[in-house]
Each structure stands twice: as structure tokens, then as C-alpha cells.
N, C-alpha and C positions, 0 to 999 in steps of 0.2 A: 622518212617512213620506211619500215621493214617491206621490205616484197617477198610474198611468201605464194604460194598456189593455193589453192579452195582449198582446207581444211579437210572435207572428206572426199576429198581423191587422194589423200594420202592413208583413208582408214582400208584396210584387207578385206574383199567379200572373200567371207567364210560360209557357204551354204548350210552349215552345221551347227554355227555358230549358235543360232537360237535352240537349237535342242539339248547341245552340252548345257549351255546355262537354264534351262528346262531339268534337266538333271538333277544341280546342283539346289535348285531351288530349296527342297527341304534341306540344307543344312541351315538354310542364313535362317530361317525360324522366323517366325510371327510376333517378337517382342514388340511390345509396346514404342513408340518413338516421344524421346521426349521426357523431363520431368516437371512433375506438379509446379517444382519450389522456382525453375525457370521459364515456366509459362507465366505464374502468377507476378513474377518479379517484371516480366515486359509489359504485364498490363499494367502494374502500376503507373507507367508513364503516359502523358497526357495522350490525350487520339489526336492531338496536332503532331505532336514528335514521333509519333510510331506511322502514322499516314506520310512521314515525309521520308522515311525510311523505303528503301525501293532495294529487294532483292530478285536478282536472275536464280533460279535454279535449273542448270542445265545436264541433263543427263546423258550420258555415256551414247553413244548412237551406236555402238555394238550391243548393248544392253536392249532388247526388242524388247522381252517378257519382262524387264522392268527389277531383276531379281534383285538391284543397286539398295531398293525401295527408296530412291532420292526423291521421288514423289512424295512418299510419307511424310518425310523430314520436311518436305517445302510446304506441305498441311498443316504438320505443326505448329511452323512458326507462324502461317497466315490463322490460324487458330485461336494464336496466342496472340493476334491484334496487331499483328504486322500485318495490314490487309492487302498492301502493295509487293504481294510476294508472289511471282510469276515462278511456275516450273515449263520446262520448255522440253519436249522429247527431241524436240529438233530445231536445229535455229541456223545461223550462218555469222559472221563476226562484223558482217554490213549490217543485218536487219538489227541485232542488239545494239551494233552504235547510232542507228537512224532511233532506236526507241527510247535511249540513255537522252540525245540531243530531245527529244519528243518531252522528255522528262522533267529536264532542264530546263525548257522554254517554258511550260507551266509554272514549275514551281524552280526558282534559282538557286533555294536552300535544299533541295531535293539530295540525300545521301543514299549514293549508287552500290549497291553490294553485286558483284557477278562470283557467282560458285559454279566451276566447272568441275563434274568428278570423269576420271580417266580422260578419255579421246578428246571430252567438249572440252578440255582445258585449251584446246587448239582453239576453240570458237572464241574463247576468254582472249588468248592472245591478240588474238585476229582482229578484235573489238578492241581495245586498246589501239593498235596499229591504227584502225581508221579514224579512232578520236583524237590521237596524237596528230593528225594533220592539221586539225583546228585548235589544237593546245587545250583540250578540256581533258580534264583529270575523273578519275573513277577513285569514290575512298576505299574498297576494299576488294581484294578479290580472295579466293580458295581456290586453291590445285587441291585436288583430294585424289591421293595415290596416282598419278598419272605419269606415267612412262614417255608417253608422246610430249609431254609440253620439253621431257629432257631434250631429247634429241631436236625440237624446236630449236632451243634457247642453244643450245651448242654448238646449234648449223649457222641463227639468225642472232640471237642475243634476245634481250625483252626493253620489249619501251618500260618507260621508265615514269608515265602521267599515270601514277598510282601512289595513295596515301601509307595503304598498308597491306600486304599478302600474307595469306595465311597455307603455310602447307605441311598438308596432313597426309603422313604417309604411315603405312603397316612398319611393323618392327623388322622384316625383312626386306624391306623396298626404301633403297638408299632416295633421299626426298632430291629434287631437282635443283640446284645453284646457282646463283648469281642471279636472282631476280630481286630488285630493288626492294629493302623498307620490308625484307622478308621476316617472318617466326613461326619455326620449324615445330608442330605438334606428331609423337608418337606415339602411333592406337597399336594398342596390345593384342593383336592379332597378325597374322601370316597369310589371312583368308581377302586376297582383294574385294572379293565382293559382298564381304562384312565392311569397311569400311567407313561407304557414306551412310548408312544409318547408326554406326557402331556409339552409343552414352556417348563417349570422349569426345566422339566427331560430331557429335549435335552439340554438347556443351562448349565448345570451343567454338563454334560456329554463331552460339546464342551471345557468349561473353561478347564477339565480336561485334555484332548488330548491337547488343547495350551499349558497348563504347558510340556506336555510334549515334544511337537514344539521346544519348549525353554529350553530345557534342552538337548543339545546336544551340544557335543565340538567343538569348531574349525568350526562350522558353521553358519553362519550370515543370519539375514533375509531376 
């Protein structure tokens, strides 16, 4: 098992922190999250396959006012009949592996998605580390633009009970390495906190949970 310290006692108090990102708010803008043609294409699939589908959406813990709108994005897809889609403003990398095991012991075909954007990719890590004690695998995870999971993974390395990662990094934010069964997405921006809502990063995000749609036994579309 990796041994690592709490996850946010490594994040900065910044007293200011919420007002710069108060600032920047109106640039990231109010677009819509989400399109038609990959909402309607998840509900195609039966409500047994999309109910066994189980995504973490955990947001940035320096993000107070929320400017990420990763909340948006985790609306979306529980919108779009992924009903087991939890957005988490705050969480810890025990409580998500006690709710992963919680998950599991319900449903055994249950497929695990954890998307951390910036900081929470530490919580993602973290979560892993305490299910690799009991040898249970998570199928997907997201880093979305996170700088902290770097210097993680370079001090600790990454466990390695993960199917497939996805990470999504701006075209100026060199993406993080050597994490297992990785593929590398680049959103056409420079604005970190356009990212987790940014087309690209919901559609990649959506392809990923269809694979997962479709990767279940004994059940048809």
C-alpha cells in the first residue's frame, strides 16, 4: 500500500482564494453542458446497464464558488439516466473506498467511475490506495488538468487496481505519467478552469461511461 498524508493538508489556505475565482467567474460563461446526440445515445441503453454504472464526481476543494461547474457536468450525465452519479464538493480517499466496497457488496457487476478535477485527483489516488489493500479494482478513473496528482505520482508512484484512466489536460498543462492503462485527452484551452465543463472534456468523459454501458454481461441494449 502507498502511504501518503490526508490529502487536504497538502492543499494551501489561501484566504483569497474564493474571491479571485469570484472574479474570474464571468469568463468561463454559462454555456450549456452537455449535447443532445450524447444524452440521447446513454439512454438508449437499458435502465439495468445505466443503473449499474456508478460515477464519483469530485470537485476541486479549492474551488468553493464552484466556478469548475463540475457539478453541471455530473447533472448532465445523471440527467441523461446515469442515476448513480454522485457529485461530491468534498469527500476523503477512505470515505469513497468504504462507498466503492458499499457498492460492490450490492451489486458485484457494479462499474466504478471516480473523476477527480485538479486537487480531488489526490482523493481519487487515495481511493485506490485503500482498495488496493483488498485487491478490488476500480474500471475507470479521470485526472482532469491536475498538477497535484503530478507531484503525487512522482514522490509515491500510482497503484495500479484500475481498468482504464483518462487524462484530460489544457494544451498548456503538460498531463501527468506513468499512471497505469492511461489515454491522454487535449482540450483546446489554456484557461484551467474552463476545463471540467469544457465539449471535449464532457465528451470524453461520456464516450468513457458508454464503454462502460457496453461492457456488461448478459445485458443488451
Amino acid at each position: 500500500m502507498f502511504k501518503n498524508p490526508s490529502p487536504i493538508s497538502r492543499f494551501p489556505r489561501r484566504p483569497l482564494a474564493g474571491l479571485v475565482l469570484m472574479t474570474v467567474l464571468p469568463l468561463i460563461g454559462c454555456a450549456s453542458i452537455g449535447s443532445n446526440e450524447l444524452r440521447d445515445e446513454i439512454r438508449s441503453y437499458s435502465s439495468t446497464a445505466r443503473y449499474r454504472v456508478h460515477t464519483h464526481f469530485i470537485n476541486s476543494p479549492l474551488d468553493v464558488p464552484q466556478v469548475g461547474r463540475l457539478g453541471s457536468v455530473a447533472a448532465f450525465f445523471r440527467g441523461s439516466g446515469l442515476k448513480n452519479t454522485r457529485y461530491h464538493l468534498t469527500t476523503s480517499g477512505n470515505l469513497l473506498a468504504t462507498q466503492i466496497r458499499q457498492t460492490r457488496s450490492e451489486d458485484p457487476h457494479a462499474r466504478i467511475a471516480l473523476v477527480g478535477w485538479s486537487g480531488a485527483s489526490l482523493w481519487v489516488w487515495d481511493a485506490l490506495n485503500h482498495l488496493s489493500d483488498t485487491g478490488e479494482k476500480v474500471d475507470l478513473i479521470v485526472y482532469l488538468d491536475s498538477n497535484w496528482i503530478k507531484q503525487r505520482v512522482a514522490e509515491r508512484g500510482h497503484p495500479n487496481n484500475l481498468a482504464r484512466a483518462l487524462l484530460i489536460y489544457r494544451i498548456n498543462n503538460p498531463p501527468v505519467t506513468k499512471v497505469p492503462n492511461s489515454t491522454v485527452t487535449i482540450i483546446p484551452t489554456m484557461n484551467h478552469l474552463a476545463v471540467a465543463a469544457h465539449p471535449v472534456s464532457v465528451r470524453t468523459i461520456g464516450r468513457a461511461l458508454i464503454d462502460l454501458l457496453l461492457d456488461q454481461p448478459n445485458l443488451s441494449r
